[in-house]
C-alpha positions as CSV (number, residue, x, y, z in Angstrom):
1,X,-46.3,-14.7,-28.2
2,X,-42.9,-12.7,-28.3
3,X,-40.6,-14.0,-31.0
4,X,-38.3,-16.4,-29.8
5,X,-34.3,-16.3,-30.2
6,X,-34.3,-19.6,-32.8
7,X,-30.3,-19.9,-33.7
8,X,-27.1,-18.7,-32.8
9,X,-23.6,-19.1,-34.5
10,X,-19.8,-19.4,-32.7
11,X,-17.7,-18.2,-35.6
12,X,-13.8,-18.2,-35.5
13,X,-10.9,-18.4,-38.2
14,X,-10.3,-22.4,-37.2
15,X,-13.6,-24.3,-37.1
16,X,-12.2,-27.1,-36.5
17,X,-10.4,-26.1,-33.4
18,X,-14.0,-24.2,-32.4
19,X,-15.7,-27.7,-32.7
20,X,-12.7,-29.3,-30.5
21,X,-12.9,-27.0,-27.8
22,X,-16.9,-27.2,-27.3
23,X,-16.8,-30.7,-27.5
24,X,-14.0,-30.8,-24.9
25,X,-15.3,-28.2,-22.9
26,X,-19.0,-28.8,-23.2
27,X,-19.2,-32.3,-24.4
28,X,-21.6,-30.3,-27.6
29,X,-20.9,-32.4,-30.5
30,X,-21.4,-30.5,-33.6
31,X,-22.1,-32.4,-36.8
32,X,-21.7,-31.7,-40.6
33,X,-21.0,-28.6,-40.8
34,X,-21.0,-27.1,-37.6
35,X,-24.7,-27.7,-36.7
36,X,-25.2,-28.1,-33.2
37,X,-28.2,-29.1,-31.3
38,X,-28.5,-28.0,-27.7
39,X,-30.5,-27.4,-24.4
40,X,-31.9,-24.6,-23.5
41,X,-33.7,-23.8,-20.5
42,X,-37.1,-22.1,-20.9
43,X,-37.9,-19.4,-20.6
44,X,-34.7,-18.5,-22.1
45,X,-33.4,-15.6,-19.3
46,X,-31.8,-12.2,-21.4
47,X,-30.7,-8.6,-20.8
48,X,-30.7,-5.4,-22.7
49,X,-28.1,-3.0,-21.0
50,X,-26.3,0.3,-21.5
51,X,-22.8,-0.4,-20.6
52,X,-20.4,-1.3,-23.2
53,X,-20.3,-4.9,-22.6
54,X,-20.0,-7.4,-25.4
55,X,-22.6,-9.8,-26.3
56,X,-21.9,-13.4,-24.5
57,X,-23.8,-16.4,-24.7
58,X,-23.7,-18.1,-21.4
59,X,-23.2,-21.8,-20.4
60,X,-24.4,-23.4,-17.4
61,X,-22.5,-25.6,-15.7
62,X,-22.1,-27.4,-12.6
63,X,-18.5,-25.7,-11.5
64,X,-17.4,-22.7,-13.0
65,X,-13.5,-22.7,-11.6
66,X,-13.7,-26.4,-12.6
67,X,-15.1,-25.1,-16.6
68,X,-12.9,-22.5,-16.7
69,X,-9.8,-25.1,-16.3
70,X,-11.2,-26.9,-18.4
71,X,-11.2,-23.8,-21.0
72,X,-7.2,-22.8,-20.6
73,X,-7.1,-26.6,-20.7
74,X,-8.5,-26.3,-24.4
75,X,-7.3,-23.3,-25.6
76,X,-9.3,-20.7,-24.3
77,X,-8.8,-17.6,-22.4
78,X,-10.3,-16.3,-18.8
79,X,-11.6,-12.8,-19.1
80,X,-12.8,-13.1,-15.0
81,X,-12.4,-15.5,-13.0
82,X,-15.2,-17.3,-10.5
83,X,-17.4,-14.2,-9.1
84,X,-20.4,-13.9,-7.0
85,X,-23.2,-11.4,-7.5
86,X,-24.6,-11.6,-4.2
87,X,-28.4,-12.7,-4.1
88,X,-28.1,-12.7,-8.0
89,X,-25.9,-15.4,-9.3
90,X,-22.2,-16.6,-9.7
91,X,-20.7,-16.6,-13.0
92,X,-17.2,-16.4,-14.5
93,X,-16.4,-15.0,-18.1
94,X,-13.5,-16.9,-20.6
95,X,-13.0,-16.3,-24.8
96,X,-12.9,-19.3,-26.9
97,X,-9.8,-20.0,-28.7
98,X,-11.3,-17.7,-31.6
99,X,-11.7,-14.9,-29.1
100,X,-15.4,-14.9,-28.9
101,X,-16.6,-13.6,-25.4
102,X,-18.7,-16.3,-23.7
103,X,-19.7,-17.0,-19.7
104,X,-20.5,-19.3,-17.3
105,X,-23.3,-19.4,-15.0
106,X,-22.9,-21.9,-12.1
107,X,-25.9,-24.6,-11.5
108,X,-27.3,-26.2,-8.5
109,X,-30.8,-28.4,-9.1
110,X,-31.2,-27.6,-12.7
111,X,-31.3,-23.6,-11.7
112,X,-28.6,-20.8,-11.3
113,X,-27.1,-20.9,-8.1
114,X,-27.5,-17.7,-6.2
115,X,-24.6,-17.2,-3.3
């Protein structure tokens, strides 16, 4: 067996604000001290790349346009708004009101929807 990713941290100067926005955003309710506990789907789908992109962790969700209202709505930023990669997937990219780079990937049936 590989070794599997087992944690991840969302770090910002305000973690209060942080928790706020994910619960408002996500509905993820962290609890003392900032634990969360969270789906996943499995296997859990990565990439290595060349291009200078930063690292994201991405959500799914049900609409991203809708989520990324949501995220102005609650401080955050959108990077790009609602895009298709045709036969791929459709995602959208926002930072949290910390800055950290995160995305969306839109669901249909419990999978990525591909356009």
């Amino acid at each position: 067996m590989s070794a599997p990713i087992v944690f991840f941290d969302i770090a910002g100067p305000d973690d209060e604000a942080l928790r706020r926005f994910y619960r408002e955003v996500f509905a993820w309710n962290a609890g003392e001290g900032g634990q969360l506990n969270l789906e996943v789907l499995t296997p859990l789908s990565a990439n290595i790349r060349k291009d200078p992109a930063e690292k994201r962790v991405y959500v799914g969700v049900e609409d991203v346009t809708a989520t990324l209202d949501a995220v102005v709505a609650a401080g955050g930023s959108v990077d790009t708004p609602r895009f298709e990669v045709p036969g791929v997937v459709v995602l959208g990219l926002f930072r949290d009101p910390a800055g950290n780079p995160m995305g969306l990937v839109e669901m249909e049936g419990g999978e990525a929807k591909v356009p």
